[in-house]
N, C-alpha and C positions, 0 to 999 in steps of 0.2 A: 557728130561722128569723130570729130578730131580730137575733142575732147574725151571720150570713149579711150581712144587709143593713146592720150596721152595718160592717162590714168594708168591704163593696163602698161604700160611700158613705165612706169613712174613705180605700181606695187607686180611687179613681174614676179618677186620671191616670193612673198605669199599668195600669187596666185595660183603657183606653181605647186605651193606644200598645198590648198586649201584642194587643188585638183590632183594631187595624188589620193589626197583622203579620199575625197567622194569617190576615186577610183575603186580604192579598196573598200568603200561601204558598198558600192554598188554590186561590186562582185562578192559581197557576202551573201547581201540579199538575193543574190542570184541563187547562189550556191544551197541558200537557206529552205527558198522557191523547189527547186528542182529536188533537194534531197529530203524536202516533206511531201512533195507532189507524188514522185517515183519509189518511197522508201516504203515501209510494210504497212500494207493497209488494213491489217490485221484480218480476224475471222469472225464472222457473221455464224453466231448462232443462233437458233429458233426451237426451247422444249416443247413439249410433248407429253401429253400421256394418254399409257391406255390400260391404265388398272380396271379399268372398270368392262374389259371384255372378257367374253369369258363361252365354253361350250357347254350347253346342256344335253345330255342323252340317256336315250333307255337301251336296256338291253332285251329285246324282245327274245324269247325261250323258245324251241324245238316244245310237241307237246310233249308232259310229263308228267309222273305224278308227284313227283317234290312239291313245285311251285306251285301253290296256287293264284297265282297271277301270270299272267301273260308275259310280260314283262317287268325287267327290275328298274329303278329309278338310278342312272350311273354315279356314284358317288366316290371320290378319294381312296376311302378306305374299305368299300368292297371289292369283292373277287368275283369272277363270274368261271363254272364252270364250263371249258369250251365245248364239251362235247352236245351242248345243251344250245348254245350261240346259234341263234336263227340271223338275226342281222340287229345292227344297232342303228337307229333314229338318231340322228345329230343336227341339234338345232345351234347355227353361230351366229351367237350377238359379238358383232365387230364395235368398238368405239371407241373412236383416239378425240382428245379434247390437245386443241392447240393455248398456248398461250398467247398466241395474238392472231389477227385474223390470216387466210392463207387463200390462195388462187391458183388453181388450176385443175389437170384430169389424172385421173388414175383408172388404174383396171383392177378386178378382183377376181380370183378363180379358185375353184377346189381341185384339191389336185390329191393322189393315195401313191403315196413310197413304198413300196413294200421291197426289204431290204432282210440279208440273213449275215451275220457277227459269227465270227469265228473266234468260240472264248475257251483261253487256256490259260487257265488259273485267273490269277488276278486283272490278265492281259484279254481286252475283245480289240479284235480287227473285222474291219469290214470283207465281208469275202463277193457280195453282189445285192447290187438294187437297181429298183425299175421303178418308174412314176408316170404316170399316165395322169391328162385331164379326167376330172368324173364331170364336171361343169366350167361350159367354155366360158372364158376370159368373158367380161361384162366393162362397159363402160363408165365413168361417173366423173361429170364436172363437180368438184370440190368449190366452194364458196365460203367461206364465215371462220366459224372458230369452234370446231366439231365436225365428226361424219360419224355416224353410225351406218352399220352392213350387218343384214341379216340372211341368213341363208341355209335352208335343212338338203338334208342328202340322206339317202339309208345305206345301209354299205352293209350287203350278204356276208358273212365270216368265211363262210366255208369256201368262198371263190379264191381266196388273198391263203387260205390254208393251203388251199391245192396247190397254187404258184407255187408256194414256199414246199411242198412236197417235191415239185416238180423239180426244182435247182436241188435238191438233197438228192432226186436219184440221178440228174446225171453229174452232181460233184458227189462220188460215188466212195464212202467211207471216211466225210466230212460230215461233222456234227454242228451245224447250224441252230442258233439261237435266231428266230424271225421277230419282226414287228414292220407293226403297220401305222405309218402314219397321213392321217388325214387332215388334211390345212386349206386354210383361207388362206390364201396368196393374195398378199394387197404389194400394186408397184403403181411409178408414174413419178409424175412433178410437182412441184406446188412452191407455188411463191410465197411466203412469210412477207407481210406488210414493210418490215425493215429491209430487205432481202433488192438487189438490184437486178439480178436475173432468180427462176426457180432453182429451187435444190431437189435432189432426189430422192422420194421417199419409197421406204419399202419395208414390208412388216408380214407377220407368218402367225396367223391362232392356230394352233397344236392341239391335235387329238392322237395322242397315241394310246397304243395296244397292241400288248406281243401279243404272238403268235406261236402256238402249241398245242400237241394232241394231248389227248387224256389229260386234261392237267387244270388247271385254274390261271385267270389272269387278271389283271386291275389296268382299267386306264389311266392315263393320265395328261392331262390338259395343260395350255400354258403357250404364251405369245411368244414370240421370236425376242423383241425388245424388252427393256427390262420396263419398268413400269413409270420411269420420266425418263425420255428419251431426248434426242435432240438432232435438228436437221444442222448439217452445217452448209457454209458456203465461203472460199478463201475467194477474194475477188479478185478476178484477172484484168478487169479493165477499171477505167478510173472515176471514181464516180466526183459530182461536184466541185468538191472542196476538194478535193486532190486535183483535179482539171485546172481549178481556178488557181494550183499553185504555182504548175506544170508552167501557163499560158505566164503568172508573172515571172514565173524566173526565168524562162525565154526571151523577154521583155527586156529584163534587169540586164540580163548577158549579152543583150544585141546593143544596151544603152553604154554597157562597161566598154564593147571592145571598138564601139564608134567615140568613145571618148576618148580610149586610148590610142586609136588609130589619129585621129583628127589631131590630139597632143603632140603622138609622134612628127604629123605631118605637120605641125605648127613649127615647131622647135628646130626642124630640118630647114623650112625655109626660112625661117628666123635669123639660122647662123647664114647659110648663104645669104642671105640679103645682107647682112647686118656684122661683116667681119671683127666691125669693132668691140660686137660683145665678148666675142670670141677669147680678141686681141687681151682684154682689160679680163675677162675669166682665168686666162694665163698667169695674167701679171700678179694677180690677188694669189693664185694657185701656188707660185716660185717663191714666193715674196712673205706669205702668211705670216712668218717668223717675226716678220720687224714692222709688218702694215698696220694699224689699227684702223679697222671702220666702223667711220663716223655716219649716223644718222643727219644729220644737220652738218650746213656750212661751217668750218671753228671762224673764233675772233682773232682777227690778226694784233697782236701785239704793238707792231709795226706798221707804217706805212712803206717800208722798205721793202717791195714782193719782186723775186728775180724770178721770171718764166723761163727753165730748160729747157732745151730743144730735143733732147734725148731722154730716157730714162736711166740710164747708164750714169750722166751727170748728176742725177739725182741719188744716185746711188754713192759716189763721190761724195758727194756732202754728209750722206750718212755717215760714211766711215770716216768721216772728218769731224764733224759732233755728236754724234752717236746718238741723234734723239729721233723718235720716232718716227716714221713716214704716216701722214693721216691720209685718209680716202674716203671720199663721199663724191657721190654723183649728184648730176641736176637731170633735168629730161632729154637735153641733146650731149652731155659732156662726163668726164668722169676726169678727176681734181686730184693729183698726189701731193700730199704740203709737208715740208719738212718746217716748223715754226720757232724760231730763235728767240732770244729777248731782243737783238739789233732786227734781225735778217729774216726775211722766211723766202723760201724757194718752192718751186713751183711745179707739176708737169701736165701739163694738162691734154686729153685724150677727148676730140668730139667727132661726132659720126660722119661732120662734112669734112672731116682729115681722109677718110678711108673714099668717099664717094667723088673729092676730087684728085688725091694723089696716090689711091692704092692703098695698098693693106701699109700701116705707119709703122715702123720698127721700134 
């Protein structure tokens, strides 16, 4: 142990630079830790698609003698005339394909908006709509990497005409443009394989069709989302590797300020115990100008060595030869030499000066 401490009091200055460093490495990696743990954890995507869903329907006809079919096959670019519209068959093939696999429940519903636009000129404003369930909400655990939803409904014309009659007579010299739209409503959660909590999914297949007397009308189909979609998720809490940063730079910063604590508290009791270092940190401090230190004891020229009792006498001989003051330490003592070609003089400063006669001047 004595050995220990005579070491560490023998290389005290480089112990000193070599624990400031580690100070400041430690508190980097600290710094490093906490501001990659806490810093942006970016956004968790998951696409999607669902080109491949789609509504099929017929237009079943009032009887008549045009058609000769019961029904028409619904297509993009026909027209059906309304006053002929007995109701339409709508068959919905739902199916979203994920890109990786996904967990969790959703629900699905049909639901009919029927809404009337107020259009003046170029300009349509909504002036009123209403939506009602046609088919209640349905359950479905999602599992893998797809869902298909299939679903028919028939929807009367002439019931969504009336409505839309009924808001024109009592918004009374308003010219209402109507449509009716009929949708799958898909909502719920689902976990993405990457994903550390669910994201929220939600999606809408589209059947619309105005709404008009004496007149003609074309539907038209088509998903809420566009056809690669994407769930997101910004992550609010920390996952792994950002936990694992968090934990070391808390670590690094409880290691940095008990080092520098325990330095502080070394250094404090260091001087109090130990005035002498204090005493000879001055002396190097005042003195820098004319001191050279010396690593190693010098060679005396001389056998002629006069021991000052002061430092002040030593200072005297300087100004008297004007050659330099050396300084080097041992492990209990520190040595000021002024070195002549006859003469060398001397001041010598050791720690049992101050432990048995007080702090030495």
């Amino acid at each position: 142990m004595q050995k220990i401490q005579d070491f560490i009091e023998l290389h005290e200055d480089k112990i000193l630079k070599y624990g400031i460093c580690a100070m400041v490495i430690v508190y980097l990696l600290a710094a490093i830790g906490l501001g990659y743990g806490y810093g942006d954890k970016g956004e968790l995507t998951s696409a999607y698609d669902e080109s491949a869903s789609s509504v099929s329907y017929k237009v079943y006809l009032k009887p008549n003698n045009t058609y000769k079919e019961s029904y028409v096959i619904g297509e993009a670019d026909r027209s059906y005339p309304t006053s002929l519209i007995d109701y339409i068959d709508l068959d919905y093939n739902y199916v979203v394909n994920f890109a990786e696999p996904v967990e969790g429940d959703i629900t699905y519903k049909l639901v009919a908006l029927t809404s009337a636009d107020k259009v003046d000129g170029a300009t349509t404003a909504n002036l009123w709509s209403e939506e009602h369930n046609i088919i209640a909400s349905q359950n479905l655990h999602v599992s893998g990497n797809s869902v298909a939803i299939s679903q028919n409904t028939k929807i009367t014309y002439d019931v969504y005409a009336t409505i839309l009659r009924n808001f024109e007579a009592e918004a009374r010299g308003v010219v209402a443009k109507g449509s009716l739209n009929v949708a799958l409503v898909v909502e719920g959660s689902l976990k993405p394989l990457n994903f550390a909590d669910p994201a929220n999914f939600n999606s809408r297949l589209n059947f619309t069709i105005p709404i008009a007397s004496n007149s003609s009308v074309e539907a038209v189909t088509n998903t809420k989302n566009n056809q690669s979609s994407k769930m997101r998720e910004i992550p609010t809490h920390l996952n792994l590797t950002h936990l694992l940063a968090v934990i070391f730079g808390f670590i690094m910063l409880i290691l940095a300020v008990f080092i520098t604590v325990a330095y502080a508290i070394s250094r404090h009791h260091k001087i109090a115990a130990h005035p002498y270092e204090e005493n000879i940190h001055k002396l190097l401090s005042a003195y820098d100008g004319i001191i050279v230190e010396l690593t190693h004891a010098p060679v005396f020229k001389t056998s002629a060595v006069s021991d000052v009792e002061e430092f002040d006498e030593l200072l005297d001989v300087y100004n008297s030869v004007h050659l330099p003051i050396n300084y080097y330490k041992s492990r209990k003592a520190s040595y000021f030499v002024i070195i002549g070609d006859k003469n060398a003089w001397r001041y010598i400063v050791s720690e049992s000066d101050f432990k048995k006669h007080g702090k030495k001047s």
